[in-house]
N, C-alpha and C positions, 0 to 999 in steps of 0.2 A: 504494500500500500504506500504510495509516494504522497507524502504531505510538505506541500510549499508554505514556507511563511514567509509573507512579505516583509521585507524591511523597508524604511524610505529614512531620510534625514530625518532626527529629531521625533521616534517614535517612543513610546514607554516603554523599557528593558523588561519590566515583569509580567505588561501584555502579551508579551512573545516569551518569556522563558517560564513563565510559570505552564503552561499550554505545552512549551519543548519538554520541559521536565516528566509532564506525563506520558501526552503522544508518543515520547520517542522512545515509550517501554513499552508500546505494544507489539505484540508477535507481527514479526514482518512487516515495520514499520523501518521506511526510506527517508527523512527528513532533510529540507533545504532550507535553506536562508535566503535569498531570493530579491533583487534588490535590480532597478532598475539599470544599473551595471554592476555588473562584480566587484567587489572590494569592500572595503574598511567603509561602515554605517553608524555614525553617530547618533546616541541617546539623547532624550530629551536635556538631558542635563550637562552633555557635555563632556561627562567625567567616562563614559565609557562605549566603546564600540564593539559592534558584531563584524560579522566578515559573512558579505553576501558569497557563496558560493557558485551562486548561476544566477545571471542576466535574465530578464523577463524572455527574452528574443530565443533563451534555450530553454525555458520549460513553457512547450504551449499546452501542456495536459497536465492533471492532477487527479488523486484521488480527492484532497482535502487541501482547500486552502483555508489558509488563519491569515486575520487580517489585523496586526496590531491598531493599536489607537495612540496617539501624542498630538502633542502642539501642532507638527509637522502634518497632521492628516490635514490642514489647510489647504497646502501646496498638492498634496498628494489629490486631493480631491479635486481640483482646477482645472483638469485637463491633460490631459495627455498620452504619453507610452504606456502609464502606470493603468491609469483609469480603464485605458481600453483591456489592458492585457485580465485585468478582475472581469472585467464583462465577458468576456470573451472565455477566458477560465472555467468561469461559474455555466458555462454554458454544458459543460462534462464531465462536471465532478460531482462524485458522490454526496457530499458536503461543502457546505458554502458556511463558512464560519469568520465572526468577531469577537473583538473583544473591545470593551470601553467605547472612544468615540473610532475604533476600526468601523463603527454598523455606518459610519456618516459615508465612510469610502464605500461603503456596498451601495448606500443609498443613493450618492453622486452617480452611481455606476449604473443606476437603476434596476438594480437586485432586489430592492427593497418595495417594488412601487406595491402597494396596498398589502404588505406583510405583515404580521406583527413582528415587533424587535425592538430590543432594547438597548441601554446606552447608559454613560457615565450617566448621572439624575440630572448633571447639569446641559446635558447637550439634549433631552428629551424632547424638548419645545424646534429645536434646531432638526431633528430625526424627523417629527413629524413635518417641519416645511420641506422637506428632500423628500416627501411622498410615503415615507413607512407610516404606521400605525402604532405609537409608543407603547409601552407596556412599561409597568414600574415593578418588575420581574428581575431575580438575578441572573438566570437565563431564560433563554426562550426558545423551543423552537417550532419554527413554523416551515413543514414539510422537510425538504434537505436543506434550509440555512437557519443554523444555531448563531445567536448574539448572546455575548455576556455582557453585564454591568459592568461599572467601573472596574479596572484593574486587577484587584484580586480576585473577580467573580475568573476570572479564566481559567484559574484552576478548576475550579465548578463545574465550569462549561464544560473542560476538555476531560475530566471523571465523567460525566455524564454522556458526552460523546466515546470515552471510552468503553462503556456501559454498551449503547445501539452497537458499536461495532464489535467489540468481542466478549460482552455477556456480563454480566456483575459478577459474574468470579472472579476473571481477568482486574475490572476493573478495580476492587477491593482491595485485592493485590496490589494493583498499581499503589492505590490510595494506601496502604499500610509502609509498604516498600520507601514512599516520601514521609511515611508518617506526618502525613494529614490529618491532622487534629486539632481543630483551630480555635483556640481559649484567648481570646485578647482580652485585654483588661481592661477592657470601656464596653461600652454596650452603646458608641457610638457611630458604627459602621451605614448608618440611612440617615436620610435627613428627618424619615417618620422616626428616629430613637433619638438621633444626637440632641444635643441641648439645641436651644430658637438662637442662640447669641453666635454659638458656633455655626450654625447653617448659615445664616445674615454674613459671620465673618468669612466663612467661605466663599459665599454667592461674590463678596467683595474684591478680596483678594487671588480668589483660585485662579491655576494658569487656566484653567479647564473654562472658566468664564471670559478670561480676556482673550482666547485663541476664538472662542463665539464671537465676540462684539465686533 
């Protein structure tokens, strides 16, 4: 099973590695990096890079594409090699998948037109102008394209995608093997839990609000 993740400039490190980290323990699982040219892919922050492995131009088929989310999905989403090579992708692959604001790129691509699918909470309003149908789900899936919520949902996504493709045994597996167990110690992970002051502070400050405006 060959699964593509896209990289572009300036994408979230753990929308793609946490989704690597599972996917790439399923039996007869082929994983790429995958990047508008090959080479060195910087993170949102700057502080760290992937290395695309194959060019859009050399993978025109997939089983499973994952479609990171960052700042960068701006540019990503605008036009061009990238956008066409997702449309064009999604067109033969068993699975059409995101993570955070990755569903904005499916949705530019028009993957998404009357879907349901999900997104970081703050790009929700932004999902539904690009034609999806929002949900305030950690994942969702609606026939063969899975969207996860913000950033950590992608581990979620991609156990529960492991689940449809090779059974909950497998997947439990996977999930114990990472030891996935996830105890934070806030019970602020939604803007329906966090505190009103912290949601306000985020709506204000977050990159995920100024890469929208």
């Amino acid at each position: 099973m060959r699964i593509a993740i896209l990289l572009y400039d300036r994408f979230t490190a753990l929308d793609a590695i946490g989704p690597y980290e599972v996917l790439s323990r399923l039996p007869g699982a082929e994983l790429e990096f995958v990047a508008a040219e090959r080479g060195e892919v910087r993170t949102d922050n700057g502080m760290l890079t992937l290395i695309a492995e194959r060019s859009i131009a050399e993978v025109p088929r997939a089983d499973v594409l994952l479609v990171p989310g960052g700042p960068g999905e701006v540019a990503a989403r605008a036009g061009g090699p990238v956008l066409d090579w997702v449309r064009s992708l999604h067109e033969t692959t068993t699975w059409t998948t995101s993570v955070c604001t990755g569903s904005l790129i499916l949705a530019a691509a028009g993957v998404l037109e009357g879907r349901r699918a999900t997104s970081h909470w703050l790009a929700l309003e932004q999902l539904a102008a690009l034609g999806a149908e929002p949900v305030s789900e950690r994942v969702v899936f609606d026939g063969k394209i899975v969207t996860a919520a913000g950033v950590s949902a992608g581990i979620d996504m991609a156990l529960q995608l492991a689940a449809s493709v090779a059974g909950e045994r497998v997947a439990q597996a996977i999930q114990l093997g990472v030891e996935y167990d996830p105890q934070p110690p806030f019970d602020a992970g939604s803007p329906s839990k966090a505190p009103a002051e912290i949601v306000q502070l985020l709506r204000g400050h977050s990159r995920f609000e100024a890469q929208l405006t």
